[in-house]
C-alpha positions in Angstrom: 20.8 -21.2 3.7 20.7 -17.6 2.7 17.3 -17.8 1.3 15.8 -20.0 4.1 16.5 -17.9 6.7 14.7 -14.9 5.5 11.8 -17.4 4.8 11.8 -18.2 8.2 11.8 -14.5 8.8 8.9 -14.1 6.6 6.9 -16.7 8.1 7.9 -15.1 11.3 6.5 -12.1 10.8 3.1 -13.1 9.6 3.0 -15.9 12.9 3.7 -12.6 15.0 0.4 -11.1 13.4 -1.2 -14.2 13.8 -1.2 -14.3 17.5 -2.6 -10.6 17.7 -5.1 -10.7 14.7 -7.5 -13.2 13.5 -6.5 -14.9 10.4 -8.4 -13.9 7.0 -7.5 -16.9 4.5 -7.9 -15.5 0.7 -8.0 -17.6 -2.8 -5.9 -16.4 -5.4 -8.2 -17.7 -7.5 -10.8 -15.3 -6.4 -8.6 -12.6 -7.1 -9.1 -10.0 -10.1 -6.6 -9.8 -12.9 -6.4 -6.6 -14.5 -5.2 -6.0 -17.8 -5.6 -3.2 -19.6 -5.8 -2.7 -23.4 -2.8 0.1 -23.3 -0.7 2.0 -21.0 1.5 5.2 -20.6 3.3 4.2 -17.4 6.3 3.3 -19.7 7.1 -0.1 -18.2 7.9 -2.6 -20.7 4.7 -5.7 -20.1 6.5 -9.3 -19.1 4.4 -12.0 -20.8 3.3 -14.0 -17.0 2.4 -10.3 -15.5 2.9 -9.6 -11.9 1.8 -11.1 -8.5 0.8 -7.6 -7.1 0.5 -4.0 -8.1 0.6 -2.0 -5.4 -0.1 1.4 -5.2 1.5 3.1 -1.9 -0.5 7.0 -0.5 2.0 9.2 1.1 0.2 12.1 3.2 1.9 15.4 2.7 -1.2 17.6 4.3 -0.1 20.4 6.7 0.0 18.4 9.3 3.4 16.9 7.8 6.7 18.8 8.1 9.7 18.2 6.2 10.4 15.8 9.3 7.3 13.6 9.0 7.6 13.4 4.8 11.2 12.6 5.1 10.7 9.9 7.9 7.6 8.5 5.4 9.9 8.5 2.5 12.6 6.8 4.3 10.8 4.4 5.5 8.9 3.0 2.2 12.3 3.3 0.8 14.1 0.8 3.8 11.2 -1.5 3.4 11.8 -2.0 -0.5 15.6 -2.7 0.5 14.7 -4.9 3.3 15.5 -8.8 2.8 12.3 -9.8 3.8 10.6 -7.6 1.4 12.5 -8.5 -1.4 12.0 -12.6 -0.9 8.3 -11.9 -0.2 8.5 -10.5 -4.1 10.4 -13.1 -5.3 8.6 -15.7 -4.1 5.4 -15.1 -5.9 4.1 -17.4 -8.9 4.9 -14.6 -11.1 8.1 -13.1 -8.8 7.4 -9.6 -9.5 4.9 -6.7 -8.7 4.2 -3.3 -9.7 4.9 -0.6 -7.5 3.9 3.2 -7.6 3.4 6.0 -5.4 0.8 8.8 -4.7 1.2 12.3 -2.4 -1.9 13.6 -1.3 -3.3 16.5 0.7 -5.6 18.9 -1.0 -4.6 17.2 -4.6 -3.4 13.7 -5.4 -0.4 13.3 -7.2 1.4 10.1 -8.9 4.6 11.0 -7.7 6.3 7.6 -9.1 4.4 6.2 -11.8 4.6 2.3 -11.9 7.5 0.4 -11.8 7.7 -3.6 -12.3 10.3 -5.1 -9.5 11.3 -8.2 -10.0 14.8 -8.7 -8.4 16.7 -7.3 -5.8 18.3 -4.4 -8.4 15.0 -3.4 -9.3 14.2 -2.8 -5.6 17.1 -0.9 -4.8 16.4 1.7 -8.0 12.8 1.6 -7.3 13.8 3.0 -3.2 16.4 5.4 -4.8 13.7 6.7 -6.8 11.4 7.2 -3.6 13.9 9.0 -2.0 14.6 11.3 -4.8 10.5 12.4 -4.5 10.4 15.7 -4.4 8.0 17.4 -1.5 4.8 18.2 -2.1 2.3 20.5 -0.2 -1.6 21.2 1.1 -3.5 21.8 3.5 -6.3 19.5 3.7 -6.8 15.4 4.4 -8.5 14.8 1.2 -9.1 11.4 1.4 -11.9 10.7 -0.5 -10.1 12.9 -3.6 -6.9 10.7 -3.6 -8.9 7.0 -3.6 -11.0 8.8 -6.3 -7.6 9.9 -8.4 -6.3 6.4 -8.0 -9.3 4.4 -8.5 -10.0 6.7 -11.7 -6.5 7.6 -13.1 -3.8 4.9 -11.5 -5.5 1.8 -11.7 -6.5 2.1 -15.7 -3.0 2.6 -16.1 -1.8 -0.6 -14.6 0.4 -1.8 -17.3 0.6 -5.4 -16.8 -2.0 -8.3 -15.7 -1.8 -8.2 -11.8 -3.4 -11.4 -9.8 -4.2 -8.8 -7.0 -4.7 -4.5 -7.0 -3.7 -3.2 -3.6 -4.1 0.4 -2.4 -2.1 1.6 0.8 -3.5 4.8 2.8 -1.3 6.3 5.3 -2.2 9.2 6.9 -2.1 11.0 11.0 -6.2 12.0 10.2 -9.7 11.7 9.2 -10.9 13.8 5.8 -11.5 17.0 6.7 -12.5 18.0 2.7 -16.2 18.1 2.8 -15.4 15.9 -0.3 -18.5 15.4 -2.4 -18.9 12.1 -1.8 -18.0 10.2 0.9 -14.7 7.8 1.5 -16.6 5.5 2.1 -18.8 5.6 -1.2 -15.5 5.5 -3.4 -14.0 2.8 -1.0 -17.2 0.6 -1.6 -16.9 1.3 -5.1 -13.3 0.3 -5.5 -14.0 -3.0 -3.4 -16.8 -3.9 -5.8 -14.2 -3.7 -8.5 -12.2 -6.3 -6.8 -9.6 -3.9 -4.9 -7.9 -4.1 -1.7 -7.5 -1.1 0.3 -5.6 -1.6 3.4 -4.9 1.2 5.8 -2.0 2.8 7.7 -3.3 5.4 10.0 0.1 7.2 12.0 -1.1 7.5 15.4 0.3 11.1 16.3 -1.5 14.0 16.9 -4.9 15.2 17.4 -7.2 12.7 16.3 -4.1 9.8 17.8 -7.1 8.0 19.8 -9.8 7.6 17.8 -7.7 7.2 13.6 -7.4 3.4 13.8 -11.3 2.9 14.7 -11.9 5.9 11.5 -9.8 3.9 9.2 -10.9 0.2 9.8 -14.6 1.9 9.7 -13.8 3.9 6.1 -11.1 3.0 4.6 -10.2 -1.0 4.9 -11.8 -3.2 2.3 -11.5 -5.9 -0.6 -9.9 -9.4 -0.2 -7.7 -10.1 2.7 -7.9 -6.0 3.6 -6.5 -5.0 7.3 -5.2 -2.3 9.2 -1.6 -1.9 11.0 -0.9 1.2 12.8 2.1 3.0 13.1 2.8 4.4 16.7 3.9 7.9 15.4 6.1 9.0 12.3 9.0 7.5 14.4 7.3 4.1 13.9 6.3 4.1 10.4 9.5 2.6 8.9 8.6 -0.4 11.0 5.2 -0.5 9.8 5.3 -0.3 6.1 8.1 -3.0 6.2 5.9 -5.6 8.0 2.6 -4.2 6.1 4.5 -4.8 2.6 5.7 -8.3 3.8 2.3 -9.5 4.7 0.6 -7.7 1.2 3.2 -9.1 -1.3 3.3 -12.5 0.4 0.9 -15.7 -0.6 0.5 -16.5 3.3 -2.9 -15.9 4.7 -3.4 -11.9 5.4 -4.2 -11.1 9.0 -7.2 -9.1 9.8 -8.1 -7.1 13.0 -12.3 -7.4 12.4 -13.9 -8.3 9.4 -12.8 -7.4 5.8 -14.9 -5.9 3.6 -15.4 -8.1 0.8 
């Protein structure tokens, strides 16, 4: 009874999208599997490989006090512990994904390297773990830098076959590097490799108006990619719990315009 209720909730929360988003139906047969020859992330490879390996940005420019991080951290961390989460995992043909994390301002940084989760103790370590992340600083939105660090350094090192790569950017603004090239160069070039990036943009501050229309134009692309904005920090926690359910999930993925396939 247990485990149909929070499939009901699951299949709650991607009708609630539903009714506010157009429906993008994927194939997982379409999807890329990556496996590569070695790794160094240290997680021991399970012969069926993993649903999903997600890789989750947390933006730790200036524009982020302690506040702001802590209510970030917190909130990835609640969403791995959250019910719905969990059975969304679970309830993959392979019942696991990777999971890793990356802080980003001037510099990108794998601040948790990848971790397989594959039960409900695995979750609850692996949001310990986020919570334990130390704070990391900068000045700058280098957007473009980070998608090139993970696109470069974070997806080689995906240490077991994954049906589906999926990149997370949160962040309250635009780049404001002068990076030398573009986001959305990278982001085309990532998509071309069969990546999803989907975006978070944190609708606080000075460019609250106009992120969510700079996101969906440079960040969002791949199979089944969408963006779900957070109303604020305050709001994030809420947002990165339904965003995971919806990513990790084999119901169709929701889209606000096209994707970018």
């Amino acid at each position: 009874m247990r485990a149909a209720a929070v499939t009901i909730a699951i299949a709650g929360l991607a009708a609630a999208f539903a009714t506010l988003l157009p429906q993008h139906p994927r194939s997982a047969g379409n999807l890329p599997s990556y496996a590569p020859e070695s790794s160094t992330a240290g997680t021991t490879p399970a012969a069926g490989g993993v649903d999903t390996a997600l890789v989750v940005s947390v933006d730790v420019s200036s524009s982020v006090d302690e506040r702001r991080y802590r209510l970030q951290l917190e909130g990835i961390a609640a969403a791995l512990e959250d019910p719905a989460v969990i059975s969304a995992i679970l309830a993959g043909p392979r019942s696991g994904i990777l999971f890793s994390v990356v802080t980003w301002a001037d510099r990108p940084k794998l601040s948790l390297p990848w971790l397989r989760i594959a039960s409900k103790a695995d979750a609850m370590r692996a949001a310990l773990m986020v919570r334990a992340m130390p704070r990391e600083n900068g000045d700058f939105t280098c957007l473009s830098k980070m998608l090139r660090f993970v696109s470069d350094k974070i997806v080689p090192q995906i240490p077991e076959r994954a049906l589906k790569v999926v990149v997370d950017v949160s962040g309250d603004g635009s780049d404001n590097c002068n990076p030398e090239e573009p986001v959305t160069a990278v982001r085309d070039e990532m998509v071309r490799r069969g990546i999803t990036i989907n975006g978070l943009p944190i609708l606080e501050g000075r460019e609250a108006a106009t992120l969510e229309d700079w996101y969906r134009g440079n960040v969002m692309g791949g199979p089944g990619s969408f963006i779900l904005a957070a109303q604020g920090y305050e709001d994030f926690g809420r947002a990165i719990r339904q965003k995971f359910v919806v990513e990790i999930s084999a119901l169709p993925l929701p889209v606000r315009g096209a994707a970018r396939q």
